[in-house]
Structures are given as structure tokens and as C-alpha cells.
MARMAR-436987 format. One line per 3 residues: number of its first residue (from 1); their letters; for each residue x, y, z of C-alpha. Coordinates in pm, 1 decimal. Each point is the difference from the previous one (the first is absolute). Last residue first. Layout:
% MARMAR-436987
NUM) a) X Y Z; ...;
This chain:
% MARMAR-436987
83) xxx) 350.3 1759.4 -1914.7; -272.4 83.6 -193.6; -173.0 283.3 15.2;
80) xxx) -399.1 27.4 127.6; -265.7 34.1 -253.6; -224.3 -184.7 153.9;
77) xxx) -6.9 -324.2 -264.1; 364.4 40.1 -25.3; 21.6 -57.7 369.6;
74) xxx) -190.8 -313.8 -53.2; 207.0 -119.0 -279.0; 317.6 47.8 136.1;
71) xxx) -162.2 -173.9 325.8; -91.2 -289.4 -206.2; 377.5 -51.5 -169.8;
68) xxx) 139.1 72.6 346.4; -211.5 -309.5 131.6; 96.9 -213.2 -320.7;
65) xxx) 342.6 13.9 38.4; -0.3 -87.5 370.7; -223.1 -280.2 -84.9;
62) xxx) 262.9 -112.6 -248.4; 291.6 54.2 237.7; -135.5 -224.4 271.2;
59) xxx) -133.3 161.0 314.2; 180.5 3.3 326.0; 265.4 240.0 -81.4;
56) xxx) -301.7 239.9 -111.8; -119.8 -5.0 357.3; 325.1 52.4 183.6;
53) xxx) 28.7 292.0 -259.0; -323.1 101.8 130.1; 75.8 -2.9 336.7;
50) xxx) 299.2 164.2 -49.4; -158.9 355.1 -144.4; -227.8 8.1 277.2;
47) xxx) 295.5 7.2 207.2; 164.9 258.5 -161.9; 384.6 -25.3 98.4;
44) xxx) 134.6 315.9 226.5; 239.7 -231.0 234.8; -266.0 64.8 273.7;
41) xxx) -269.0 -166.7 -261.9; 209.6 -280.0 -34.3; 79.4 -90.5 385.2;
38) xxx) -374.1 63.4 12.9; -59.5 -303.1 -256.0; 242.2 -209.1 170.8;
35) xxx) -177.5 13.6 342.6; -323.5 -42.5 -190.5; 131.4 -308.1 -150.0;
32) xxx) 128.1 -143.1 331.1; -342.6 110.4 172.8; -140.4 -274.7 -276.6;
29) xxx) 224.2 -233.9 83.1; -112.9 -4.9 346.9; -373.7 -6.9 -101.7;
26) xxx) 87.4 -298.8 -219.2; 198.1 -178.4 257.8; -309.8 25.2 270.2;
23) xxx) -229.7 -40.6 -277.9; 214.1 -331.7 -37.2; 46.8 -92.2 326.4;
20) xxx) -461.1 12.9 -3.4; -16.9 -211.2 -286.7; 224.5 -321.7 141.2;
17) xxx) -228.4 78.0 348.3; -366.4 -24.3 -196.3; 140.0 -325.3 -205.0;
14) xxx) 145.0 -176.1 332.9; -331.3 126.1 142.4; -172.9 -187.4 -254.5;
11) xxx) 219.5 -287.7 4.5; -87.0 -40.0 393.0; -358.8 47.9 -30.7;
8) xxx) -37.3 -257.0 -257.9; -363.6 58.1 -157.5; -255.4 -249.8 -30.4;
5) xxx) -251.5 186.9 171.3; 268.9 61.1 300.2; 291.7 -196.7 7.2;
2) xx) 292.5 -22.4 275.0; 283.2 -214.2 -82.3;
């Protein structure tokens, strides 16, 4: 085992390699979702419109709640109509 200042070369690059398959995985998965997302937008789905439900899935109902409570109030506030 190599170290350098104190530092184990060898876990280090096992760290640097474990992260670099995983950008590698996340950067394939990533093309997967865009692949999916085009699929969508060729079927005539609003793609802007799914990324926000994917975001609202994510949140818990409360929060959810209170974000459409605050943008009531803020479109209120400019005299735009609520949906």
C-alpha cells in the first residue's frame, strides 16, 4: 500500500474509480430519462408539464398544500386569476 502524506493511494483511487462508474451510470440514466421524455413529447404530452408533476410527487402533501396556498396568494396579490 502506497501512501503519500499520510494518505493511502490505493483506497483513494479505489474511492476516485467507485465515483467515476457511477457518473458513468448516472450520465447513462440520465440519457434514459431524456429518451423517455422525447418518447412523451412525440406522443403530444407537455414535458414541462411532467417535470413538475415528477416534482410535486416528490414532495409531501403538506408542502404541496402549502406551495399552492402561497402561489394563490401571490397571484392574488397581482391581480392574476386563480386557477
Amino acid at each position: 500500500m502506497t501512501e503519500v502524506a499520510g494518505i493511502s493511494a490505493d483506497v483513494l483511487r479505489s474511492y476516485i474509480e467507485r465515483i467515476e462508474r457511477l457518473e458513468e451510470e448516472k450520465a447513462g440514466i440520465a440519457a434514459n430519462i431524456r429518451e423517455v421524455f422525447a418518447e412523451a413529447k412525440g406522443n403530444g404530452f407537455d414535458t414541462k408539464v411532467m417535470r413538475q408533476l415528477i416534482k410535486l410527487r416528490r414532495m409531501e402533501p403538506q408542502d404541496v398544500a402549502e406551495q399552492d396556498d402561497l402561489l394563490d396568494v401571490y397571484k392574488r396579490a397581482l391581480g392574476m386569476p386563480l386557477s
